[in-house]
LOKOLGU-667336 format. One line per field, with one value per residue (C-alpha): residue number from 1; residue in one letter; chain; y, z, x. Coordinates in nm, 2 decimals, always signed. Layout:
BEGIN
resi	NUM,...
resn	a,...
chain	A,...
c2	Y,...
c3	Z,...
c1	X,...
***
This chain:
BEGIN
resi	1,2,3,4,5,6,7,8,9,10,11,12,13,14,15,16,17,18,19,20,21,22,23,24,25,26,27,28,29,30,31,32,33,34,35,36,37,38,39,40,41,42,43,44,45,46,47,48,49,50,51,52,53,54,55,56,57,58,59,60,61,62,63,64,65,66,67,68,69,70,71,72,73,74,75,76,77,78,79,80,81,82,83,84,85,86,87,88,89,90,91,92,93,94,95,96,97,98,99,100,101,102,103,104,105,106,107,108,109,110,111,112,113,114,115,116,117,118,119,120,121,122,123,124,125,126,127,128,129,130,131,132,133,134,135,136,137,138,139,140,141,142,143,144,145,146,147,148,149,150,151,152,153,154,155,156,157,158,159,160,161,162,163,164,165,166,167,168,169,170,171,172,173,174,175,176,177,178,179,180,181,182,183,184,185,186,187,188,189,190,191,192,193,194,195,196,197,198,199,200,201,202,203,204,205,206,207,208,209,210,211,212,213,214,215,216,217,218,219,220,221,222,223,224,225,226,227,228,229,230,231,232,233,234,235,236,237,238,239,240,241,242,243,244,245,246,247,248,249,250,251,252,253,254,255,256,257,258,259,260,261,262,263,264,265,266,267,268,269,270,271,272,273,274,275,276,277,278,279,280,281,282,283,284,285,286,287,288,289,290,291,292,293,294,295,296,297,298,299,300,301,302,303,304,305,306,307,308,309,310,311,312,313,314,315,316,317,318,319,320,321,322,323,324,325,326,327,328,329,330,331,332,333,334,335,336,337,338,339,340,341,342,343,344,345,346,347,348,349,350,351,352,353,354,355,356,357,358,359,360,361,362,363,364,365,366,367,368,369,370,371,372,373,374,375,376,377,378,379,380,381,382,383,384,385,386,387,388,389,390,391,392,393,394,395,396,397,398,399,400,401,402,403,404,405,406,407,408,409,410,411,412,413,414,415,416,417,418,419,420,421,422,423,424,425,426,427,428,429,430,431,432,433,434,435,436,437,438,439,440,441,442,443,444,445,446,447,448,449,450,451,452,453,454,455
resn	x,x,x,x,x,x,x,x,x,x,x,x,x,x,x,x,x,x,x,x,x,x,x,x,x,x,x,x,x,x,x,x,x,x,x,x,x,x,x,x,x,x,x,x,x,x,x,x,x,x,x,x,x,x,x,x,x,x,x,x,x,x,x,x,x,x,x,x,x,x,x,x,x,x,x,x,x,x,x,x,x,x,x,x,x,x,x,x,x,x,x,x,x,x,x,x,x,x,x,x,x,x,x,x,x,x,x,x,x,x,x,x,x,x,x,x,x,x,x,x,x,x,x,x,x,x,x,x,x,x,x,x,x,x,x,x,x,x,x,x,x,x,x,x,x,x,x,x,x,x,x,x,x,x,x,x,x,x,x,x,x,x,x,x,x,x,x,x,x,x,x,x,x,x,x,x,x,x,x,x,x,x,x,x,x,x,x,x,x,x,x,x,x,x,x,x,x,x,x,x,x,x,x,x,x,x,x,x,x,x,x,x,x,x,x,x,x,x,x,x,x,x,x,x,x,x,x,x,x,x,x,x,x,x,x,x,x,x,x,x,x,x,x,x,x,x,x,x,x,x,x,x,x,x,x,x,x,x,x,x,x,x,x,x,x,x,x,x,x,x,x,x,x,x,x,x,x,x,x,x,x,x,x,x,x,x,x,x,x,x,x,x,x,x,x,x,x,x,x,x,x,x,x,x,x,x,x,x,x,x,x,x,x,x,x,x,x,x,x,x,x,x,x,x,x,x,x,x,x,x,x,x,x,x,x,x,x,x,x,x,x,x,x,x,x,x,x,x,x,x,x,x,x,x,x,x,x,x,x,x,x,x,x,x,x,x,x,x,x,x,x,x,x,x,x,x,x,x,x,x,x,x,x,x,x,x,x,x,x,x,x,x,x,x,x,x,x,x,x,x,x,x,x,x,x,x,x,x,x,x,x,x,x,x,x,x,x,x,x,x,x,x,x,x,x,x,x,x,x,x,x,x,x,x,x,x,x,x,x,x,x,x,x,x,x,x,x,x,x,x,x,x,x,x,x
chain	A,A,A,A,A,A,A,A,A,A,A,A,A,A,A,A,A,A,A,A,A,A,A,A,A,A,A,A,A,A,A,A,A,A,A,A,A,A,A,A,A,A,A,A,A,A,A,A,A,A,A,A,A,A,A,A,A,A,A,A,A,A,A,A,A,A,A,A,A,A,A,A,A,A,A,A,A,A,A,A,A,A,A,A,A,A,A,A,A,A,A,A,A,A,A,A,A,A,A,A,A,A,A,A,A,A,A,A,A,A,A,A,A,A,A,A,A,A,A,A,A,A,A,A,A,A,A,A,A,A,A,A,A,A,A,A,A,A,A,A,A,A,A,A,A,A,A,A,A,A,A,A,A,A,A,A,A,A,A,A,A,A,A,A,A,A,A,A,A,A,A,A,A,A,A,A,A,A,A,A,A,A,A,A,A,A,A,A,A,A,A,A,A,A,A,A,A,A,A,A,A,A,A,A,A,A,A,A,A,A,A,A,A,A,A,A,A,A,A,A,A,A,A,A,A,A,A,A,A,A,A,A,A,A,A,A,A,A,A,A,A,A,A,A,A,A,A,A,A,A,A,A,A,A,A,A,A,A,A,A,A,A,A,A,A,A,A,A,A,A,A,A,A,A,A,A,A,A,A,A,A,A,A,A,A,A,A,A,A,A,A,A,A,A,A,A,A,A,A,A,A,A,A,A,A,A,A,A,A,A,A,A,A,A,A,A,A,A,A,A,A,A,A,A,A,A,A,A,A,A,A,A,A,A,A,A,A,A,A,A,A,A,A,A,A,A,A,A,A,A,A,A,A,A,A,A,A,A,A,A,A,A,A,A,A,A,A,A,A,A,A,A,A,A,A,A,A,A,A,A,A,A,A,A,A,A,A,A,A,A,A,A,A,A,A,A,A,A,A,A,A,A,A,A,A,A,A,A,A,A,A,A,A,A,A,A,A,A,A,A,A,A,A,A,A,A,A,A,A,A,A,A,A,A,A,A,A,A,A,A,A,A,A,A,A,A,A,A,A,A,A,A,A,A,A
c2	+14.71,+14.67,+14.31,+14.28,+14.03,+14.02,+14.02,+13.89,+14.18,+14.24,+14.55,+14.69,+14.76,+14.36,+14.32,+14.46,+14.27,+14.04,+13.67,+13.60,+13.41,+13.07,+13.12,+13.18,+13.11,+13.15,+12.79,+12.83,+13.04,+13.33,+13.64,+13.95,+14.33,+14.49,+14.32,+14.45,+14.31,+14.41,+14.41,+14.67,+15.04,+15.14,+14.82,+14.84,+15.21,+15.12,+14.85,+15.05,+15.35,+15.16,+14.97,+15.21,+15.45,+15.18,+14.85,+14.68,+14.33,+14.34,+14.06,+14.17,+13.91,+13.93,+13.77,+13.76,+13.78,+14.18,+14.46,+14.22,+14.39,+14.73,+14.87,+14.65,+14.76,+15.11,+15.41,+15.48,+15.84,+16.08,+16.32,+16.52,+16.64,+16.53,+16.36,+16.61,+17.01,+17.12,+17.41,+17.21,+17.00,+17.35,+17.40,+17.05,+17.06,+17.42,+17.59,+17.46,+17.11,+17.11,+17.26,+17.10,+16.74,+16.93,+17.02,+16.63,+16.50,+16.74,+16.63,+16.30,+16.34,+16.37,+16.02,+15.85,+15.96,+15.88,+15.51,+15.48,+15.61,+15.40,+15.11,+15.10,+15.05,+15.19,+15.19,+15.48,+15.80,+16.06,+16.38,+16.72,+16.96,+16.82,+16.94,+16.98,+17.11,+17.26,+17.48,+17.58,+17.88,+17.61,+17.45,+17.75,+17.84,+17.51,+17.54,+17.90,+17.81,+17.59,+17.78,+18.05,+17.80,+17.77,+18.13,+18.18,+17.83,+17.98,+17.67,+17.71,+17.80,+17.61,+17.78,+17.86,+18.01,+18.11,+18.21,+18.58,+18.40,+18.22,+18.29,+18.33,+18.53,+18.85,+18.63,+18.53,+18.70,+18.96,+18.81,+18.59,+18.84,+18.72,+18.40,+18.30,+18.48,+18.56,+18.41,+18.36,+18.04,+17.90,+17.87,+17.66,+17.43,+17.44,+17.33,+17.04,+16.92,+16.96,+17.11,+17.10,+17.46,+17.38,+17.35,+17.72,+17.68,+17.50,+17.42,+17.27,+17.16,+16.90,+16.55,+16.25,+15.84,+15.54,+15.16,+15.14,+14.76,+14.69,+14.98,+14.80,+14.47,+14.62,+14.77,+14.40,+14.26,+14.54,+14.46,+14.13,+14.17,+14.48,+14.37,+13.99,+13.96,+14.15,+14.12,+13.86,+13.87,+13.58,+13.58,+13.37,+13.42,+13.56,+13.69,+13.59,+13.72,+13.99,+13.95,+14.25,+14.19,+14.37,+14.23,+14.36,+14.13,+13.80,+13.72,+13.44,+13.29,+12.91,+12.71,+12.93,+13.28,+13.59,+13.71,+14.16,+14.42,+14.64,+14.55,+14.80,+14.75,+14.88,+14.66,+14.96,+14.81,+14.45,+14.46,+14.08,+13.99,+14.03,+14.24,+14.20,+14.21,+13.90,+13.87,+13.82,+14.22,+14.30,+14.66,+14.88,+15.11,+15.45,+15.58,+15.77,+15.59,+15.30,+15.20,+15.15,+14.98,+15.06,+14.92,+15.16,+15.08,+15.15,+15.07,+15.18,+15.14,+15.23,+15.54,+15.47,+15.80,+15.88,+16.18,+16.36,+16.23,+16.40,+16.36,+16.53,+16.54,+16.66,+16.76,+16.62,+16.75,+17.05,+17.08,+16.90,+16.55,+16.50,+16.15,+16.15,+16.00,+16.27,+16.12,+16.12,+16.04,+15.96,+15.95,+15.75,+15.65,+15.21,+15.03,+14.67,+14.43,+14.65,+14.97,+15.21,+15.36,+15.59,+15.46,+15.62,+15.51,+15.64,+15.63,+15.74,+15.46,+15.35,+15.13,+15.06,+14.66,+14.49,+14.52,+14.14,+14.04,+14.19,+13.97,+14.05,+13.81,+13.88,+13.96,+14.31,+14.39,+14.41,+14.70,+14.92,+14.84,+14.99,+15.30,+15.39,+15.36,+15.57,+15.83,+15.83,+15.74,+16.09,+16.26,+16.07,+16.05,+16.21,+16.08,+15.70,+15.55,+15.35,+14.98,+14.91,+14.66,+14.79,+14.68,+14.64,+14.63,+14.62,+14.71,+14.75,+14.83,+15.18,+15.17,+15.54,+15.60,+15.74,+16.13,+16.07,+16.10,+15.86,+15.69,+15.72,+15.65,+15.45,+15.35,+15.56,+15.29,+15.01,+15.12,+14.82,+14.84,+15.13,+15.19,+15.31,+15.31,+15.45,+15.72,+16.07,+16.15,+16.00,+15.85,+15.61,+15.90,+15.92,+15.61,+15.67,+16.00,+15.75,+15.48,+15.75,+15.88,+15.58,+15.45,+15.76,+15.64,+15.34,+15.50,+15.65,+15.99,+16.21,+16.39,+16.64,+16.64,+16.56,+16.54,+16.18,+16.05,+15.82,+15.94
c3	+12.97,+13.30,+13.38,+13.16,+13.30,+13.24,+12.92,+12.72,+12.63,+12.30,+12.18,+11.87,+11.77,+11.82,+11.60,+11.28,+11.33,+11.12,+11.20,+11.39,+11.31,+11.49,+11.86,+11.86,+12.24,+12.36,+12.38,+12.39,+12.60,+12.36,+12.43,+12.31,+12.31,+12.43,+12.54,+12.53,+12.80,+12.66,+12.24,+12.29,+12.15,+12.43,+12.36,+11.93,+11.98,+12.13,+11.90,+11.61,+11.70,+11.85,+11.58,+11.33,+11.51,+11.65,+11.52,+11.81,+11.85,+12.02,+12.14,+12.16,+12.45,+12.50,+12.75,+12.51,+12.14,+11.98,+12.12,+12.32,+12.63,+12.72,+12.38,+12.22,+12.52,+12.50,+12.39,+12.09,+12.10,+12.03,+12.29,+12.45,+12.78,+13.09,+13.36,+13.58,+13.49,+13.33,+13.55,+13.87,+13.67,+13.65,+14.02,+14.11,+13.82,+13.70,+13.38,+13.19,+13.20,+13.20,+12.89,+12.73,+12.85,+12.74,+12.38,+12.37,+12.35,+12.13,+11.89,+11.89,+11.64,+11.39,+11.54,+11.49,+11.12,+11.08,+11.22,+10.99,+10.66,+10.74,+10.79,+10.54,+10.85,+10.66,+10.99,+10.98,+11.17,+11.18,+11.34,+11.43,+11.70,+12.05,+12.30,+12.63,+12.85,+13.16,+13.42,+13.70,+13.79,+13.89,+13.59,+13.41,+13.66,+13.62,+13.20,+13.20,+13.40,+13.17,+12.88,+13.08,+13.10,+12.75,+12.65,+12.89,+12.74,+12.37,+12.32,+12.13,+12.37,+12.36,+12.25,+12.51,+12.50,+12.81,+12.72,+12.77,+13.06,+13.24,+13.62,+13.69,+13.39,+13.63,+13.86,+13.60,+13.72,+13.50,+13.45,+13.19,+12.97,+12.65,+12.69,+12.68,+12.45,+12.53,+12.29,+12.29,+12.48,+12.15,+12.06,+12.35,+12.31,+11.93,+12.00,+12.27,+12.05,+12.38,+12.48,+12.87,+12.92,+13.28,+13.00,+12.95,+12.85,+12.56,+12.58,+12.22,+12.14,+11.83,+11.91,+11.69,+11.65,+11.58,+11.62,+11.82,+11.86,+11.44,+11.46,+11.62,+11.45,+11.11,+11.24,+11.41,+11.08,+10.91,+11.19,+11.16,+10.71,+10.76,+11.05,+11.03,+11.09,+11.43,+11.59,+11.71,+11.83,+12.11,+12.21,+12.48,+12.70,+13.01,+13.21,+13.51,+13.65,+13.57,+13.74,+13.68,+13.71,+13.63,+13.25,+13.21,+13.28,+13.25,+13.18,+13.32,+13.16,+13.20,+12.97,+12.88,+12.97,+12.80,+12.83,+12.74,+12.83,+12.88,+12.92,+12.89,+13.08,+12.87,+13.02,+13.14,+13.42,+13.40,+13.65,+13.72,+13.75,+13.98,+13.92,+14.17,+14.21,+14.16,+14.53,+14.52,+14.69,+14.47,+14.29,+14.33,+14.03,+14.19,+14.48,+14.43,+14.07,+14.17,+13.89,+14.03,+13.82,+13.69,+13.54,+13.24,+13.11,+12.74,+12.50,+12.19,+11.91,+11.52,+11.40,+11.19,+10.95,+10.87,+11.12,+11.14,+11.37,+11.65,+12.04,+12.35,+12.71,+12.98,+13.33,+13.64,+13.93,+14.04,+14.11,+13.92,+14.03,+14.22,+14.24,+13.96,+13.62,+13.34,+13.05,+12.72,+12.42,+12.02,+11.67,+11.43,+11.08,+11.15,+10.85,+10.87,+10.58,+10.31,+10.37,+10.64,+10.94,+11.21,+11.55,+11.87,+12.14,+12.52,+12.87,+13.19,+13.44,+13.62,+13.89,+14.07,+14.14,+14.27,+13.97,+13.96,+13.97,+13.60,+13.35,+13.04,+12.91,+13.26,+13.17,+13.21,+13.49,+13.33,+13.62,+13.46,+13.07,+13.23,+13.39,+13.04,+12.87,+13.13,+13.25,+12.93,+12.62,+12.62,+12.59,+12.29,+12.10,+12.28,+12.01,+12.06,+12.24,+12.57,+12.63,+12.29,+12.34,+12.21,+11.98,+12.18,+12.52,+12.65,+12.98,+12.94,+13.19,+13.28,+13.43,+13.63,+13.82,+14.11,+14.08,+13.69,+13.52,+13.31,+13.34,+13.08,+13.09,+13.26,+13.67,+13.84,+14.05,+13.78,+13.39,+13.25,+13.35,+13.13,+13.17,+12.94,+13.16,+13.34,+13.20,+13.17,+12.94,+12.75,+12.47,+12.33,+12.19,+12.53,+12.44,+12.11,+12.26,+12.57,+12.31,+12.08,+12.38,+12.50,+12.17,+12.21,+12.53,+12.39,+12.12,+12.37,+12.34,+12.67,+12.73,+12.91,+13.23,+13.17,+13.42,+13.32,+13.46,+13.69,+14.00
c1	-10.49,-10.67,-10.61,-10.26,-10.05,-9.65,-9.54,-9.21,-8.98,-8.95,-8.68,-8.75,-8.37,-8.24,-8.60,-8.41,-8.02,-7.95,-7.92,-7.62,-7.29,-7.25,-7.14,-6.74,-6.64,-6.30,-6.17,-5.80,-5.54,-5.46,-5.25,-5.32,-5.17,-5.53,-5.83,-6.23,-6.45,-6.81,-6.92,-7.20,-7.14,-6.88,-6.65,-6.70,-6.64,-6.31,-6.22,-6.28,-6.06,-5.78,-5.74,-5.79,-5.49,-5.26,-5.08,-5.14,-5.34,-5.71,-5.92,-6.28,-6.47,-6.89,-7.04,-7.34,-7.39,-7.30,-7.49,-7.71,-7.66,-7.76,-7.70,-7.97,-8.23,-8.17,-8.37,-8.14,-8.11,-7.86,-7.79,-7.53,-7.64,-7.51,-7.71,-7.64,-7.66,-7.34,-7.31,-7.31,-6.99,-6.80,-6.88,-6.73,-6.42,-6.40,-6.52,-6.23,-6.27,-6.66,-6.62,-6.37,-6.59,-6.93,-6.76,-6.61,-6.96,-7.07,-6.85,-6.92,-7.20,-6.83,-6.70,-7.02,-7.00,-6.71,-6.72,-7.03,-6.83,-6.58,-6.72,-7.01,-7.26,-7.63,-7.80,-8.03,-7.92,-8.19,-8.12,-8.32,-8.40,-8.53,-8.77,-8.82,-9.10,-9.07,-9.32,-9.10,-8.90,-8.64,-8.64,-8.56,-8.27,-8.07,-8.10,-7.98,-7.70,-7.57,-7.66,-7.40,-7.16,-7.18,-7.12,-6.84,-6.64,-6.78,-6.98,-7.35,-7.59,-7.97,-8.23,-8.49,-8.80,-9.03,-9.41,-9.48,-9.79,-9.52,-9.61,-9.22,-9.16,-9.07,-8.85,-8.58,-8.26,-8.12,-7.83,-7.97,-8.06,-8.01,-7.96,-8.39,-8.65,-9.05,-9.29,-9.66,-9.80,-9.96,-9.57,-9.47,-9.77,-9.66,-9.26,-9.38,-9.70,-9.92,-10.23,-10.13,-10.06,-9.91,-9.57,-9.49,-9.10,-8.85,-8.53,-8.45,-8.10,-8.02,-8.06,-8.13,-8.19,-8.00,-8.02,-7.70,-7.72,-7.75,-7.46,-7.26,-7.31,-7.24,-6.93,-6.82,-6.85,-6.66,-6.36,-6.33,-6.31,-6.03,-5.86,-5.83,-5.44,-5.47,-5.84,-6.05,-6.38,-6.52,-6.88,-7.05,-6.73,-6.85,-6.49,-6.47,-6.17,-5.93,-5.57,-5.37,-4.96,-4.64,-4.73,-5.03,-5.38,-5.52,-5.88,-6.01,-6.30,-6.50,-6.25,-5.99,-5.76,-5.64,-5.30,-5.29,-5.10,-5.40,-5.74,-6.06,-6.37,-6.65,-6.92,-7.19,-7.36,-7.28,-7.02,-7.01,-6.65,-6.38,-6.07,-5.74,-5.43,-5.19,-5.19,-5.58,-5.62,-5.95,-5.94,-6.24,-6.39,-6.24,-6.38,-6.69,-6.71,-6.88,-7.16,-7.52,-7.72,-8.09,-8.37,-8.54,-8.84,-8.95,-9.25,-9.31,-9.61,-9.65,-9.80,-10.12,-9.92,-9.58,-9.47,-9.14,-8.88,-8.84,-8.73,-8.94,-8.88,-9.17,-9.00,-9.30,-9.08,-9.13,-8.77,-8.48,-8.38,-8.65,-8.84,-9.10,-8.89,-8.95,-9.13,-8.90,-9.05,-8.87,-9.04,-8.83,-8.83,-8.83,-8.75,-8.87,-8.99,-8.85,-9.09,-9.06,-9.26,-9.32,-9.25,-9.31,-9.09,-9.15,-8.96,-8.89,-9.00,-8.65,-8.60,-8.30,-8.11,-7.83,-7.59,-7.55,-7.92,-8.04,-8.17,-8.29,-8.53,-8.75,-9.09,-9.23,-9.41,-9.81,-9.80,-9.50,-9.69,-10.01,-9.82,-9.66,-10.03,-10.17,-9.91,-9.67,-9.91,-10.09,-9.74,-9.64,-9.98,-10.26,-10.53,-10.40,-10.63,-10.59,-10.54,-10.42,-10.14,-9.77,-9.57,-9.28,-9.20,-8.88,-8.62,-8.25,-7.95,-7.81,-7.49,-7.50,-7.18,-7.22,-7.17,-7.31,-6.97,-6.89,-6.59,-6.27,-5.93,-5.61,-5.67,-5.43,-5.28,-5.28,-5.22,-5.27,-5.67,-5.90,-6.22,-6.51,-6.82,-7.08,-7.36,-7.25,-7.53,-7.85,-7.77,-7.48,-7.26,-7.08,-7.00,-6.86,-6.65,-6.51,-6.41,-6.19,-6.09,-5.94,-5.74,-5.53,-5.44,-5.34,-5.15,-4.98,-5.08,-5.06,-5.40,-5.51,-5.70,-6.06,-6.34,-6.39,-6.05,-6.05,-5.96
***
């Protein structure tokens, strides 16, 4: 891959949808009781629970075609941690509510069951216990604390295990007695398939896979068959405006508007339209909320044998949110031509835009393809050799808020305008968790204080 020039993006997860429907744009002036801005997990999520605990009307609008966006150019894993350490979130909101928030993700393994159940969707979930690999005293610190946190809220603590030759073995405070356990090295090198014994500590926790975007597309369909008197689904609609009033919202669009009493923004970080007041004063995402958008960068390549699925993730800092990405890696079960294989997907790479200049069908960079064949290959198959072209290739948007909270529930100025965006964890379950979360609102259930209201 020395002389590799840019290539044409290619995501493995839009590889298996099935062909689309024609192009349904909104032609007509409608009105509506709720309205969806964004048909990738976080606005499906949405639909599906609100409609499946309320009577009321919804008009689902994408920009795009279903799960185009950042859904489709994810890394399709099933996590539950937070981006930042969940003890730091206890500091900021107290144990209570980081708790409460840390066990809400949790169980969003139960809603994404349940959607699937209902729904019929056969997309392939595969789920098992996750590694990651970590060498510093520091890194060992910030996990422990959380795995406190999650003994004092009585949540499951993570299993981790330090190697009787860790160099900071001595120097782990006492009071985490209990919550690590000393095994032999050849047991870390084991759990994080590795021969780099600079790795002398696990922290495993369940995790799994998913094709969110053919998830998502499976559960459209089933919307539109069950719901057909009371939700209506417009693609290729890009909103350009959102007017909030004392009746609710209207979305402005090229050739036509929406009329809803509440409107949801689950559009990640495509944050390309206006929202204001009838009296053209815009309205900011809450302050401290703002969404930053990122670049991640992913390839991935077949296994010449089937392997277990499995998830990895190899800390490079020395210290915790430093600048060097840590490398993630996934081993999946890929159905494709009516027989299955083992793919090996691989990350980390990130690079940070303008939330308004992000295009997905932009080549990538021959650079960043070398850099994950050089730096990130040998993590996720040390015996594949170098410079064999990928399979795929392929970037996709993050929408990171900007203290890494996600972003659910009613604006506290303006309650006809929800959100259900932003990363508060890897993975699309937050996703899942934000969209249930926010039919009960529009059920009109009171709910308690969460660290994800807007604020």
């Amino acid at each position: 891959m020395d002389d590799i020039g840019d290539i044409v993006p290619r995501s493995p997860w839009l590889a298996q949808l099935a062909p689309d429907a024609p192009p349904r744009p909104l032609v007509d002036d409608t009105t509506t009781d709720v309205a969806v801005v964004g048909a990738g997990i976080a606005g499906v999520a949405t639909a599906f629970f609100t409609l499946r605990s309320t009577s009321r009307r919804l008009l689902l609008i994408e920009r795009d075609r279903v799960g185009r966006g950042a859904t489709g150019h994810n890394a399709g894993q099933l996590t539950t941690y937070f981006e930042r350490p969940l003890h730091r979130i206890a500091n900021q909101f107290g144990l209570d509510l980081a708790v409460a928030a840390q066990g809400g993700i949790d169980g969003a393994h139960e809603l994404l069951d349940l959607m699937c159940a209902e729904s019929g969707a056969d997309v392939r979930i595969e789920r098992f216990t996750g590694r990651m690999g970590m060498f510093a005293l520091d890194h060992i610190d910030v996990h422990l604390r959380d795995n406190a946190v999650r003994r004092a809220g009585g949540l499951a603590v993570r299993d981790c295990a330090v190697s009787e030759d860790a160099p900071f073995l001595r120097e782990i405070p006492i009071e985490f007695d209990g919550l690590y356990r000393v095994v032999p090295q050849a047991e870390i090198r084991a759990l994080l398939e590795v021969d780099d014994d600079r790795y002398c500590a696990v922290l495993s926790e369940p995790k799994g896979c998913a094709n969110s975007a053919l998830l998502v597309q499976q559960v459209l369909a089933y919307l539109e068959r069950t719901y057909a008197d009371r939700f209506r689904y417009a693609d290729h609609t890009l909103v350009d405006r959102i007017v909030l009033d004392e009746d609710g919202a209207v979305l402005r669009t090229h050739a036509a508007s929406a009329r809803a009493e509440s409107v949801v923004l689950c559009t990640n970080g495509f944050v390309d339209h206006v929202v204001e007041l009838a009296s053209g004063e815009r309205v900011p995402l809450p302050v401290g909320r703002e969404v930053q958008s990122t670049i991640g960068y992913m390839s991935a390549f077949f296994e010449q044998e089937r392997r277990r699925a499995t998830a990895m993730s190899y800390i490079r800092n020395d210290v915790i949110g430093a600048d060097t990405p840590y490398v993630y890696i996934t081993r999946r079960t890929y159905d494709v031509g009516g027989s299955s294989r083992t793919l090996t997907c691989m990350g980390g790479p990130e690079h940070e835009i303008d939330g308004t200049g992000y295009d997905g069908t932009t080549p990538c960079p021959g650079a960043m393809v070398k850099h994950m064949d050089d730096v990130l290959r040998p993590y996720a198959q040390r015996h594949r050799p170098a410079g064999v072209p990928f399979d795929f290739a392929w970037h996709g948007l993050m929408g990171y808020s900007d203290d890494r909270v996600r972003l659910v529930g009613r604006d506290p100025l303006h309650p006809a305008l929800h959100y259900n965006l932003g990363c508060n964890g890897i993975g699309f379950l937050p996703s899942i968790y934000g969209g249930e979360r926010i039919s009960r609102l529009l059920a009109g259930q009171h709910l308690e204080p969460s660290i994800f209201d807007p604020r």
